[in-house]
C-alpha positions in Angstrom: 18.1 -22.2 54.1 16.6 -23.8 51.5 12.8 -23.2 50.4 11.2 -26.1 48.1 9.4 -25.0 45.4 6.0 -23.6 45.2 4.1 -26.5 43.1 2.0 -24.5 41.0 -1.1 -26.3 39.3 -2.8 -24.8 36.0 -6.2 -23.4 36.8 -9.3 -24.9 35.7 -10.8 -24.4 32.6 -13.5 -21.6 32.0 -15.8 -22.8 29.5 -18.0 -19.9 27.9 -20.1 -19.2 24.9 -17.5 -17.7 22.4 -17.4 -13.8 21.0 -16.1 -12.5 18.0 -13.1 -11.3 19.2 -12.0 -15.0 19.9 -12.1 -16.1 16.1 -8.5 -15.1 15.8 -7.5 -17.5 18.7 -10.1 -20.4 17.0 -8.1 -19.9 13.9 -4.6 -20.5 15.4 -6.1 -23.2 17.2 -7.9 -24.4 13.9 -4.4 -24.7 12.1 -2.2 -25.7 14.2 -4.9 -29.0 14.9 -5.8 -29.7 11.7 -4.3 -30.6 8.0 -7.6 -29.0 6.3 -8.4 -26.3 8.9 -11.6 -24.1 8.2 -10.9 -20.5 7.1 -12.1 -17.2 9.2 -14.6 -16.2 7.9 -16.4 -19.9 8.1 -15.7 -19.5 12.2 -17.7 -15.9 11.7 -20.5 -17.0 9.5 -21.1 -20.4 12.7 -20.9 -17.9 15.5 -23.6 -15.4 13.7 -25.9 -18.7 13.2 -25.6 -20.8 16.1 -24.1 -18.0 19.3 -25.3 -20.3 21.7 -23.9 -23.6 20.9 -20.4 -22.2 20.2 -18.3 -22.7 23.2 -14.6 -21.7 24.3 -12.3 -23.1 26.7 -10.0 -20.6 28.9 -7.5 -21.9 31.3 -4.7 -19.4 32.6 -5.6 -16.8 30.7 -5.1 -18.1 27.3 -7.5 -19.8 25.0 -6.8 -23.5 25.2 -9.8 -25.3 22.9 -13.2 -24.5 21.2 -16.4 -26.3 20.0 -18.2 -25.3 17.3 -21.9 -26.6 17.7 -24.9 -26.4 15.5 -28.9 -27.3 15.6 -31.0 -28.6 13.2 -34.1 -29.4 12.7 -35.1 -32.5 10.8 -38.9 -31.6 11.1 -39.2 -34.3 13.3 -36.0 -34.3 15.2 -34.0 -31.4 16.3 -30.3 -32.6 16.5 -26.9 -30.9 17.9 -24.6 -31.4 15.9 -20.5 -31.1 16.9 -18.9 -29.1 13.9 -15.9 -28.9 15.2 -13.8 -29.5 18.1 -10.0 -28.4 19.3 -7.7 -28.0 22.0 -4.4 -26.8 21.9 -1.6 -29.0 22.1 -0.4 -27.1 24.7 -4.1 -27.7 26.7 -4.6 -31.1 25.6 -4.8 -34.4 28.2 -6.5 -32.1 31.0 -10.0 -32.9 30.2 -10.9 -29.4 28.0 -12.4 -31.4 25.0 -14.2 -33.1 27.7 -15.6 -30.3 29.5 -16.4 -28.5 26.2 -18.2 -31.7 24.7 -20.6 -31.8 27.5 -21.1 -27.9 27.9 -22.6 -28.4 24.3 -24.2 -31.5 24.9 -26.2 -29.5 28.1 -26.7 -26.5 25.8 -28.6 -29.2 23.3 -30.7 -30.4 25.6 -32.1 -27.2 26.9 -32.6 -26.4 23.1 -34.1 -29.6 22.9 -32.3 -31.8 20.7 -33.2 -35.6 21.1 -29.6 -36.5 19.8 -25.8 -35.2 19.2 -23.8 -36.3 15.6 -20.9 -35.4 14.2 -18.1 -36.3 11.8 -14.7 -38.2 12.5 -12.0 -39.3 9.8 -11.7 -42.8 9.5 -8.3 -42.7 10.2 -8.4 -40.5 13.4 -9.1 -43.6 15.9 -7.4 -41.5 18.9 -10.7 -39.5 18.3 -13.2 -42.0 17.9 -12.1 -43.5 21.3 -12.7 -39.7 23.4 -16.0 -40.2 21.9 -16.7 -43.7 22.2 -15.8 -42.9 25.7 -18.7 -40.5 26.3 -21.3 -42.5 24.9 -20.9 -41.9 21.2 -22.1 -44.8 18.8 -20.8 -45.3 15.2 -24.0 -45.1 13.3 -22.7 -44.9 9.6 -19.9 -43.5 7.5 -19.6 -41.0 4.6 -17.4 -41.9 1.6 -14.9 -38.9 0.3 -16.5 -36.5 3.1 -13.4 -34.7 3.6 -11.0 -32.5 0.9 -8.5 -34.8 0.7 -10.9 -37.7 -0.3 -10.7 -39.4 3.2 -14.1 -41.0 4.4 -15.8 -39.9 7.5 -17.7 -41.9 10.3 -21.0 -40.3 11.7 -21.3 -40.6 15.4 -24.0 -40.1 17.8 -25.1 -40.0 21.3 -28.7 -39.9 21.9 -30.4 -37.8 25.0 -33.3 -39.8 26.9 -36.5 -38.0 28.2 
């Protein structure tokens, strides 16, 4: 007799506020995702600063994506500020950068920023669409922002009270 196949779906992502013991994951993440990826010790020095707007993304048993998420205070404003996102090209197109985006976004709030930013290449529009997609506007860009000399647009999403 035959038996079909047992159909076995991935599980769904655990998003949780990342540990030091994760950094060597975030790094191999990091590099294989970007052509300038930040070194170690940077991932270190964000999680001692900002521990509770630094998010990882677990889905069956592996580390699949993390956000890296700041605050600061403009003396008028408080903003959050997206440092830098990832997911594993293994992970990606199942809605991790998603869930992790608005993890941070809640995390924000409750810290009371009025507003998210962050930073997107110019040339990455495949980006710009995910955010554009959760309410992210193009507010204005940044000339030679990047190592390489590549220009960066500033994006935002703004919280309503």
């Amino acid at each position: 007799m035959i038996r079909p196949r047992e159909i076995v779906q991935p599980s769904q992502p655990q998003i949780r506020r990342a540990v030091p013991t994760d950094i060597g994951a975030i790094v191999a993440i990091e590099k294989e995702s970007f052509i300038d990826p930040w070194e170690q010790g940077v991932f270190l020095e964000a999680l001692t600063y900002y521990p509770t707007t630094y998010f990882v993304a677990i889905c069956d048993g592996e580390m699949a994506g993390f956000l890296v998420g700041a605050l600061e205070d403009t003396g008028e404003n408080i903003y959050g500020h997206i440092c830098n996102l990832a997911v594993s090209p293994r992970f990606r197109h199942r809605g991790i950068g998603r869930l992790l985006v608005t993890r941070a976004e809640h995390q924000f709030a409750l810290e009371l920023a009025t507003a998210v930013q962050l930073e997107v290449r110019v040339t990455n529009a495949a980006a710009q669409k995910f955010y554009r997609k959760m309410s992210y506007q193009n507010v204005f860009g940044i000339e030679s922002y990047y190592a390489n000399g590549e220009d960066a647009l500033v994006m935002m999403k703004w919280f309503r009270f």
